[in-house]
N, C-alpha and C positions, 0 to 999 in steps of 0.2 A: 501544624498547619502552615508553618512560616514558609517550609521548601515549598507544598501547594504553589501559593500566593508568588512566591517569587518565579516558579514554572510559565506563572501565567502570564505575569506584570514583564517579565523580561523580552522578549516578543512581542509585546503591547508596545514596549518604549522602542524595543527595535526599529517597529515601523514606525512611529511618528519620527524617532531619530530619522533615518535614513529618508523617509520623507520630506525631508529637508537638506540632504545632506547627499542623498544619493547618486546623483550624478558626478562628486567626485572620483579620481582614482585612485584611493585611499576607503572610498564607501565599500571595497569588498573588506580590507580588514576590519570595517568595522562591522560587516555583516559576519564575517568566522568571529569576534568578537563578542558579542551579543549571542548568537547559535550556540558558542564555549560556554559561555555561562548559562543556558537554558538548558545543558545537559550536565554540568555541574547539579545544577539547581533538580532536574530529574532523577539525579542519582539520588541526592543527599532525600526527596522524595521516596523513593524506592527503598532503601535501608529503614525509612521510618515502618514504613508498611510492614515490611519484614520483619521488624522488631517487637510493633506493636497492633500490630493487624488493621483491618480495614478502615477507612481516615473519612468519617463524616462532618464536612463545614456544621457551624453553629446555623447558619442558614439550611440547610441541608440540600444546597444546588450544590454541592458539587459532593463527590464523592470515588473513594479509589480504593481499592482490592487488589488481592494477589494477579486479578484478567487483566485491569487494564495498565497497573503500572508498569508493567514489561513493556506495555508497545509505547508508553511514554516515557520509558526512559529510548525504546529500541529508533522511536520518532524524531527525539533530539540528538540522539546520537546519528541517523543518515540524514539529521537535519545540519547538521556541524560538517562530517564532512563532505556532502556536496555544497556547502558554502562554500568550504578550502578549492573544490573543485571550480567551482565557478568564477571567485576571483579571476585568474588570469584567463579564463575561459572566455568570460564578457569581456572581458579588455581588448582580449584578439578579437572578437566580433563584433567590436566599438571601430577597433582598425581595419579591419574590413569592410567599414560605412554601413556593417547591416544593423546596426544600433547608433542613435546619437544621443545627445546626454541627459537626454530631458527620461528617453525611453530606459537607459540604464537608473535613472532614480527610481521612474517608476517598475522596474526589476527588481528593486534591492527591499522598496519599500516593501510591494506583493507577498516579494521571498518570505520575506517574517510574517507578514497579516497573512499569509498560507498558513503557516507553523501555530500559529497563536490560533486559527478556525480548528487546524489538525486538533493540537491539544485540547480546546476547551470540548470540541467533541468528545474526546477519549476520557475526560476526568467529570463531567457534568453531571448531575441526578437525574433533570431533568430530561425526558426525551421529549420538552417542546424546544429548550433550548438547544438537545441534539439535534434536532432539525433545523435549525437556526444556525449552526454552528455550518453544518452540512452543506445549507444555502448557501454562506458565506465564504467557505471554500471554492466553491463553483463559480462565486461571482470573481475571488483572485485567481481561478485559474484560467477563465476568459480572459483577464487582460495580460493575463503570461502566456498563453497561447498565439494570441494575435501581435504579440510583441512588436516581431517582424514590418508588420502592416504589408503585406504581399497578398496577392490576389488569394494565393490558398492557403492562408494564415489565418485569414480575415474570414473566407469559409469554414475554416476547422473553428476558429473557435465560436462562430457562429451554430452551428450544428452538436457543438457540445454544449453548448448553452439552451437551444431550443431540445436537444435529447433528454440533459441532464433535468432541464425544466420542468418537463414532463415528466420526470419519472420523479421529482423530488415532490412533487404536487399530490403524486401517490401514497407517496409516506405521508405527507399531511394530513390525508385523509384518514389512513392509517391510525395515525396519531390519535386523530379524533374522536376515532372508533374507540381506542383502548381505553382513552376520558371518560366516552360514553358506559364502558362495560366496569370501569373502576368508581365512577361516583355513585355507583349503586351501592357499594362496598365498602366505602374506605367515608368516614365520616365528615373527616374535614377537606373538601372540596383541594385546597390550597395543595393537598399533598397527592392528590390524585393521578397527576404525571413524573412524582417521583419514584423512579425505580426500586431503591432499595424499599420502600413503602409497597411495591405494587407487586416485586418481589416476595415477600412477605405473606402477600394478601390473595398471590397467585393461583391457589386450591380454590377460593370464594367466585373468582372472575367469571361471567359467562362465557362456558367455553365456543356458545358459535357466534357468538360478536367477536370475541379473541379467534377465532380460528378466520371470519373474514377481511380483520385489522392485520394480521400476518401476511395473506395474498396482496393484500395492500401495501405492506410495508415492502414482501421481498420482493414484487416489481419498480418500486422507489428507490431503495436503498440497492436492489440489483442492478441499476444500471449505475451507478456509483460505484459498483463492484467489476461490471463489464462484463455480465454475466449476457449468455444469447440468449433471444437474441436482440438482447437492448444495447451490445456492445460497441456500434457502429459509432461512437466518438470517438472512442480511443485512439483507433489506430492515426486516424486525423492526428488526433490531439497530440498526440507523443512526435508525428513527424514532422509538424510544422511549428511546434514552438521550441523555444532553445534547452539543450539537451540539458543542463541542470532540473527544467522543469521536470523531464521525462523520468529522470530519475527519483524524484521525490515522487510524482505520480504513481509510477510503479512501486516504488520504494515503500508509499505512505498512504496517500490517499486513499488504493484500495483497500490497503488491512483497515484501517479505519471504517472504512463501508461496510467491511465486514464482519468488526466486532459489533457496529449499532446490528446487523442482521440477528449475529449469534446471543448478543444482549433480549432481544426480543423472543427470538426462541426457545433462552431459558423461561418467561414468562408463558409461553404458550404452552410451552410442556408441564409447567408448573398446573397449568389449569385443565388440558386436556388427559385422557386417558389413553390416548393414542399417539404414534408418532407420527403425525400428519404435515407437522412444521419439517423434521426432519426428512419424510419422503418426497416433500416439497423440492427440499434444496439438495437434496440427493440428486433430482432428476434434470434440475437446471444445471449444477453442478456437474455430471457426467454428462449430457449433454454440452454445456462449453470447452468442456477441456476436450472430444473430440473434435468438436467444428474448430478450435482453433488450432489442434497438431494439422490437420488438412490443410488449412489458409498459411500455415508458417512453407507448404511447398509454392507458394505462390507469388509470393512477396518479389518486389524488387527495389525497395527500398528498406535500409537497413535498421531503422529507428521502428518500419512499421510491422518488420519481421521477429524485433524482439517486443513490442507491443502484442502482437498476437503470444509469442510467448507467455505472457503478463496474464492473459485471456484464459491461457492455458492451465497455469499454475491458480488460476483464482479456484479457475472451474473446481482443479483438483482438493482445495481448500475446501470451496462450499461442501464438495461430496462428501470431504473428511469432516465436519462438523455436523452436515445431516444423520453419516451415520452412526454418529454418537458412540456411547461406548468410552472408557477409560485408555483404550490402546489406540485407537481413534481421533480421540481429541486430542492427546498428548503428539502424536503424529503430526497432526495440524495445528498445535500450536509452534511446535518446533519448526516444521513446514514456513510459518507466516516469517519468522527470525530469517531464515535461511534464503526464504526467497527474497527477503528484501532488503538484506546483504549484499549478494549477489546480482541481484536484477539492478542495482543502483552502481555496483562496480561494473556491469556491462556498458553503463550507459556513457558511464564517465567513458571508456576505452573507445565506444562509438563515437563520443563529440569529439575527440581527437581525431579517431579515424576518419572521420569527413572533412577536417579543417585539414588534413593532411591533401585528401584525396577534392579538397574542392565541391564534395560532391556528396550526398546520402545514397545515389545509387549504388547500388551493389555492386552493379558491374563496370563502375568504376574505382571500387576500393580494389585495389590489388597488391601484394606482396608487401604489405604491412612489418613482416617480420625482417625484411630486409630496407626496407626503408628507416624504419624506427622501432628495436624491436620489444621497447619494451610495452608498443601498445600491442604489436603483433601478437606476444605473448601473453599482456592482459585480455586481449580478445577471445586467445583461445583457450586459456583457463580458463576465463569466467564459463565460456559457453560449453565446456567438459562440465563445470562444477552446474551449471542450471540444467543439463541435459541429464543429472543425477550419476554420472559418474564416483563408483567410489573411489577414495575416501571422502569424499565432501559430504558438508552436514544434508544437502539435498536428497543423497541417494538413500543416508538415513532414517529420513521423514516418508520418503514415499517408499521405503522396505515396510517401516512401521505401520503405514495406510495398508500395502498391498497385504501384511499380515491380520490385520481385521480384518478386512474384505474377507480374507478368506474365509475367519472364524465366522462372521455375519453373513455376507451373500457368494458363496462359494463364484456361481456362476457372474456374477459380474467382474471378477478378476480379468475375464478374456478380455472386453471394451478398455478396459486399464492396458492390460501389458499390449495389445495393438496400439494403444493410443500413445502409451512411450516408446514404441517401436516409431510410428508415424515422424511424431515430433522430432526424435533422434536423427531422422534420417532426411527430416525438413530443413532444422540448422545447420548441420552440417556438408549438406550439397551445395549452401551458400560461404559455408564457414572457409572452406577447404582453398578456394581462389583466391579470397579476401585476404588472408595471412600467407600460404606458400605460393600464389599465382607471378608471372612475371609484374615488373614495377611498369606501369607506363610512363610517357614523359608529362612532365608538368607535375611530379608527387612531389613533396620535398616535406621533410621532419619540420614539426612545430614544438610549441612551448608544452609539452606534456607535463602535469601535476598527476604523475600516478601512484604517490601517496594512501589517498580513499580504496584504489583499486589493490594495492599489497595490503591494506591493513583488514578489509572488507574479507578477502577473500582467503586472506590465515584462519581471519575465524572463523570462517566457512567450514575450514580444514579440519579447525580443531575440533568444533563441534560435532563433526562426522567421527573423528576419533574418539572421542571422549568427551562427555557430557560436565561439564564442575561442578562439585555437588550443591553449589549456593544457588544455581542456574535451577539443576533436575529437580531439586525440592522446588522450588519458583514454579516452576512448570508443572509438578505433582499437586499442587495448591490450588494450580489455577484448573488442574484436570478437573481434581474432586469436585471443583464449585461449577462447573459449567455439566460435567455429566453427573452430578446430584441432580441436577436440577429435572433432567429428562427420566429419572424415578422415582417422581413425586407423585 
């Protein structure tokens, strides 16, 4: 339980550190500092798991399995390196007068009491305190959104805070409902919103109190996810606060929304006889990921064109988890890795490309590759490796999806392969200026740390090529336990 405890306490001390300390310029190394050892501390986590199976505190709030210690270890690791990223990042943006020192501490401090909401989500038993954790994340992602303090910073993260509001108030209720459908069942009141307990006891639960705490939950925890159409923060969000944030948002935030959804679905299918939970998120899930290949032809700014991406690729997640199945989830667990690999090296390559070009407009980033090329070229790998180009692990996961689909809903393959035709041919009519278009005047090469972006997107690579086999067991563990659960 000691790696547990030190996962969590490390990010705790982060931010009070840095919240004292963060407006130095010296407070980024000690933010990659602090992030290094929270994924030290995730590792030495992860190996325990795998060794000795699933890790119940003596409390029994917290708890961790082959599902979630993957995305905390996969959390501290794109939590580590868009730290690396961001150092010199906010520094240029300190010298640019759009940050001064007071609002760099409170960046650095955010950055970890982010990380520390992220994780305690991801390892907690309880889903009162998942929703707490949840809350908590939203409330540091307001003050990292408005960072800025600009007329439309100040709006975006206003409107993710009055969206997210609203939809977190959902899951509350949610919550409530499951209390109400568990303390009929479960004796000692205390244990009643513990998962692994409510897991358990899943066959007993009423299944249409559990089936209207679910419509509850995935309109709450869906727009936490960015699912349509509650998605309308996002794109705000990701283009008006600084792009480190953008990248843990996409990076992080969503899988997280998305494991409390699929965590609650294993429950609902545990109780119902139907896949009601799973036709649910099928149909918002296929529904988002078309409405958002359409909105990526639209875009003209570059932070909100790969945000609708984001929208896209959740969509395709939730479909892949609704429609259950062993070939399916394994898909979409590998899917969540991959996208948020990738979708975090995008973004790193974007906040250069605009500190380059001055500018998040599109039609102001131009010939990137001849300017500086190794953003030009991180640009247009990443955005090969998200559009599922093989060999990237991307094109992998959603070969794997469109191979279920096929064996479960033949006919819904067509709205898939149109909808990655769409999106293919949305990035890349913006992609194609932005990297070989002429340079205008006024571009000129910055401090690029493209670092996160080579290392992100090797692994990208490899995992398209080959799977390690200490990873596909990880992955096969974590199948059997999430699609057991939907043939109960």
């Amino acid at each position: 339980m000691t790696a547990l405890y030190c996962t969590l306490l490390l990010p705790l001390v982060g931010t009070v550190l840095l919240g004292f300390v963060g407006h130095s310029r010296k407070a980024g190394w000690i933010n990659v500092g602090v992030s290094a050892l929270t994924f030290g501390a995730s590792l030495w986590l992860a190996l325990n798991v795998l060794e000795d199976g699933a890790l119940l505190s003596p409390d029994k709030m917290l708890y961790v399995d082959v599902f979630n210690v993957y995305l905390v270890a996969l959390t501290a690791f794109v939590g580590l390196t868009t730290a690396i990223f961001s150092r010199p990042y906010m520094l240029h943006e300190m010298e640019r007068g759009r940050v001064n020192r007071k609002r760099l501490q409170l960046y650095h401090a955010m950055y970890q009491g982010f990380l520390l909401a992220m994780l305690l989500a991801l390892v907690t038993n309880n889903l009162g305190i998942l929703w707490v954790a949840m809350e908590a994340a939203t409330l540091a992602t307001v003050l990292l959104v408005s960072l800025y303090r600009t007329p439309e910073s100040v709006e975006a993260a206003w409107k993710y805070f009055v969206l997210c509001g609203v939809g977190i108030a959902q899951a509350l209720f949610g919550t409530v409902l499951v209390f109400f459908a568990a303390e009929r069942v479960i004796e000692n009141r205390d244990d009643a919103l513990l998962w692994s307990v409510l897991h358990a006891h899943a066959g007993q639960l009423e299944p249409a109190v559990l089936t209207l705490a679910f419509v509850f939950l995935l309109v709450g925890y869906g727009t936490k996810v960015g699912l349509v159409p509650l998605h309308n923060w996002l794109p705000d969000a990701h283009s008006e606060g600084p792009t480190p944030m953008s990248a843990v948002l996409s990076g992080l935030l969503l899988n997280v929304a998305l494991y409390a959804l699929v965590r609650l679905k294993m429950l609902v299918d545990g109780s119902l006889e139907s896949n009601l939970a799973g036709y649910l998120m099928m149909g918002f899930g296929l529904l988002s990921f078309m409405v958002a290949s359409l909105f990526l032809h639209r875009q003209r700014d570059i932070k909100r064109m790969f945000s609708y991406s984001s929208i896209e690729h959740m969509g395709l997640m939730t479909f892949a988890f609704g429609l259950g199945g062993s070939l399916a989830t394994f898909g979409a667990l590998l899917h969540m890795t991959v996208h948020s690999l990738t979708k975090s090296a995008i973004f790193v390559t974007v906040g250069h490309a605009a500190q380059i070009a001055g500018s998040q407009s599109i039609d102001k980033i131009r010939g990137l590759i001849r300017t500086q090329p190794a953003v030009g070229w991180g640009l247009l790998i990443g955005t090969a490796a998200i559009a599922g180009f093989p060999p990237f692990g991307v094109f992998m996961s959603e070969f794997l999806l469109l191979t279920a689909t096929i064996n479960s809903w033949p006919w819904l393959t067509v709205p898939l392969l149109i909808g990655f035709g769409v999106a293919f041919a949305g990035l890349f009519r913006h992609l194609h200026p932005m990297v070989y278009g002429e340079v205008p005047e006024g571009q000129h090469p910055v401090r690029a740390n493209m670092l996160p972006v080579v290392v992100h997107l090797l692994l990208v690579l490899c995992l398209g090529l080959a799977i390690p086999d200490f990873l596909a067991r990880w992955f096969d563990q974590a199948t059997l336990l999430i699609a057991r659960s939907s043939l109960l």
